[in-house]
RODO-2510 file (C-alpha; in nm, 4 decimals, decimal comma):
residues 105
     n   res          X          Y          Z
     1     x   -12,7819     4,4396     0,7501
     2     x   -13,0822     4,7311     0,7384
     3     x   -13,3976     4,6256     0,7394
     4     x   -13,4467     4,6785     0,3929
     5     x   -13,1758     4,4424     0,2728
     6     x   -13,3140     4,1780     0,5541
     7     x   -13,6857     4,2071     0,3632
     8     x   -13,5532     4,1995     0,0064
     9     x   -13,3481     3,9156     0,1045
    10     x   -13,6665     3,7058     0,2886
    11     x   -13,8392     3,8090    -0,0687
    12     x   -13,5564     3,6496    -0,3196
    13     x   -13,5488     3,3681    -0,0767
    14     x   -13,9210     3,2968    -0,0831
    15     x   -13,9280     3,3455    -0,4648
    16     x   -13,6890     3,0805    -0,4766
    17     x   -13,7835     2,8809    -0,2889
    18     x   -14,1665     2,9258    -0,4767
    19     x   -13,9962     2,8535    -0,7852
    20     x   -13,8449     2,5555    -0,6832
    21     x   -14,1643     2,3608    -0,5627
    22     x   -14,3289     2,4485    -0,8755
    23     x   -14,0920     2,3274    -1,0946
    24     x   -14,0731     2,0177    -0,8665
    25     x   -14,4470     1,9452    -0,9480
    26     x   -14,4160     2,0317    -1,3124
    27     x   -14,1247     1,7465    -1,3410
    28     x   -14,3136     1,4753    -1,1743
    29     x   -14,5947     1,5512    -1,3754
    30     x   -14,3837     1,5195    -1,6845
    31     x   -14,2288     1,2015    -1,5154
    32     x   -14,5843     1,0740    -1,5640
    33     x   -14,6583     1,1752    -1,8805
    34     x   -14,9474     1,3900    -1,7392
    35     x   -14,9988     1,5896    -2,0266
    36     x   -15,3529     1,6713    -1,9654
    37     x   -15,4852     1,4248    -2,2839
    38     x   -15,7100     1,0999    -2,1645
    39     x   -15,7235     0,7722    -2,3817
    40     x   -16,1438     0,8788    -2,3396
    41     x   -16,1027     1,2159    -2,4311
    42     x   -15,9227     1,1448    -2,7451
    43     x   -16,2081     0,9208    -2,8411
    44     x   -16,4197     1,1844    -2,7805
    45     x   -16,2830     1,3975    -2,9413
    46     x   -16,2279     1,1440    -3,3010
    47     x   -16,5751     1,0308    -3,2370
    48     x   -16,6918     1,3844    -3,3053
    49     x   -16,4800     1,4751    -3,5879
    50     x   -16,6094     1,1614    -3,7716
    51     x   -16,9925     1,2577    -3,7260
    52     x   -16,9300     1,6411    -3,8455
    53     x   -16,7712     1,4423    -4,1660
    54     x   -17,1053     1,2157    -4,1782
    55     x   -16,9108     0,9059    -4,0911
    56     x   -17,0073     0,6442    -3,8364
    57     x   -16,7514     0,5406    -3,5571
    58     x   -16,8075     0,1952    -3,5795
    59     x   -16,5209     0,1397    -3,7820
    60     x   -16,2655     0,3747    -3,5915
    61     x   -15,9535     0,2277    -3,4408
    62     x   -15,6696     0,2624    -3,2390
    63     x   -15,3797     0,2423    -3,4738
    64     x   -15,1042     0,4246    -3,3216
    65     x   -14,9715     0,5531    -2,9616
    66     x   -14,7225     0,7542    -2,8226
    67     x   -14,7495     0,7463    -2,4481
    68     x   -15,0133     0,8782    -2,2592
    69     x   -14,9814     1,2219    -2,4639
    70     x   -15,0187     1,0918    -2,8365
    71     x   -15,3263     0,9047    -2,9834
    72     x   -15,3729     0,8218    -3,3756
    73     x   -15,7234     0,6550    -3,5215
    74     x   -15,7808     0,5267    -3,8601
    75     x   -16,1184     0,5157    -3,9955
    76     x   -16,1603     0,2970    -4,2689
    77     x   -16,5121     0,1269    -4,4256
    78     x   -16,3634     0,0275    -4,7632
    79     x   -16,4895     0,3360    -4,9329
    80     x   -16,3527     0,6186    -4,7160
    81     x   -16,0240     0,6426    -4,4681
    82     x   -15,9860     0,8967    -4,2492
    83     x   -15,6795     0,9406    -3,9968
    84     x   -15,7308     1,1455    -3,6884
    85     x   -15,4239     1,2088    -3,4689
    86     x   -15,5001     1,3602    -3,1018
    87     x   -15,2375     1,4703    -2,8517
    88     x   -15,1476     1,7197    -2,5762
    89     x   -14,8897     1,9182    -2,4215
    90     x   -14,8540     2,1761    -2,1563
    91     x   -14,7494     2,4554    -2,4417
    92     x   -15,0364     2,4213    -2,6700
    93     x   -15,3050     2,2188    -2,4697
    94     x   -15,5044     1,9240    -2,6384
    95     x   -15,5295     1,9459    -3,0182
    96     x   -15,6090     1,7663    -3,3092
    97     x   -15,4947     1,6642    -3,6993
    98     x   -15,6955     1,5007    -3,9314
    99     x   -15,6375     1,3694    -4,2622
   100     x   -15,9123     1,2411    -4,4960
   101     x   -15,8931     1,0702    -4,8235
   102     x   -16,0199     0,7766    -4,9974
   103     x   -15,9297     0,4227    -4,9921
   104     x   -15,6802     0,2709    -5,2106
   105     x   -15,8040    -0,0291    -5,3465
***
């Protein structure tokens, strides 16, 4: 073997072997659900969105979950509702859907 088929082997070989340990980390990771989204963050984040729509976030809750990656509030103060939905993924990062409306009562 010629010394340049011995260094373009040692160069496949350590791209593979590169490849391999990242894609190692990014399954455990995923194994977590370590999507890069906190339970705080998503707060954050609702808490926010409800001020720039002049709405206090005393009456914000928790309604709905979907692992660590997925977080849906409901506002609700008999007049308004407002559903926020925040969640994360390694393709698009954290982002966030909101619907507002009025109550139906």
């Amino acid at each position: 073997m010629t010394s340049n088929a011995r260094f373009a082997a040692m160069l496949i070989g350590l791209f593979l072997v590169s490849a391999g340990a990242t894609s190692a980390v990014l399954y455990r990771k995923l194994q977590r659900q370590d999507c890069g989204l906190r339970v705080e963050q998503a707060r954050t984040i609702v808490v926010e969105d409800l001020r720039r729509h002049g709405l206090s976030e005393g009456a914000s809750r928790m309604v709905e979950t979907n692992g660590a990656c997925r977080h849906g509030y409901r506002y609700d103060d008999g007049v308004n509702t407002f559903d926020d939905m925040v969640s994360g993924d390694w393709i698009r990062g954290v982002r966030q859907s909101s619907q507002p409306g009025l109550a139906q009562r």
